[in-house]
N, C-alpha and C positions, 0 to 999 in steps of 0.2 A: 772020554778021551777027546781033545778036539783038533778039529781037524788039520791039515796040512795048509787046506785054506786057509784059513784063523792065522797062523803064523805066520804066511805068506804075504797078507795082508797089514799082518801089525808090523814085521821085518822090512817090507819094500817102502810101506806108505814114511818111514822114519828115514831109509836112504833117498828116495825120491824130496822129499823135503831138505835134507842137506845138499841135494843135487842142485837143487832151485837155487840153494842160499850162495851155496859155490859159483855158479850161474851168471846170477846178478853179481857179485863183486867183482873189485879189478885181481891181475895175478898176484899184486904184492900183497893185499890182503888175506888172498889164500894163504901166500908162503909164510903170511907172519901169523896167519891165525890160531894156530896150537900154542903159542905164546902171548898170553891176555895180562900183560903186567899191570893192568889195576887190581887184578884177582891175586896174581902171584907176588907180588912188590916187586920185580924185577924191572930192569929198563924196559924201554921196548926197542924193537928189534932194528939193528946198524943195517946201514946200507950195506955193510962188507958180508953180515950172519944172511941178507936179504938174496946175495948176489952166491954165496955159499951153498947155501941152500939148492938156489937153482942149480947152479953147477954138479952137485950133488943129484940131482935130478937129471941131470941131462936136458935141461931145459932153458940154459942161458943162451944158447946160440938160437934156438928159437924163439925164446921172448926179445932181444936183441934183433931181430928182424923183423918184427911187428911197427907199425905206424909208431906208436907210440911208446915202443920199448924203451 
């Protein structure tokens, strides 16, 4: 049986590494990231699904108040 560590370890070290990746990029690459249209053929993602998104998140009025929002 192994242990709680072992899990623990393969579970965080996987989100600690997305965490980096999120990190270093800017916000609009997060918001458009679930959406990889070289993979999917789809567009890639409108300033409008960009701006949706955050607002959906509740998070336009504070990227909007950023230097460079």
């Amino acid at each position: 049986m192994k242990s709680v560590f072992y899990y623990m370890k393969k579970y965080l070290s996987a989100y600690l590494l997305c965490l980096t990746a999120m990190m270093l990029s800017t916000i609009r690459e997060n918001l458009c990231y679930g959406r990889n249209s070289s993979l999917t053929g789809e567009s890639p993602v409108t300033e409008e699904e960009m701006i949706a998104a955050a607002k959906a998140l509740n998070a336009h009025e504070f990227i909007m108040e950023m230097e460079k929002g």
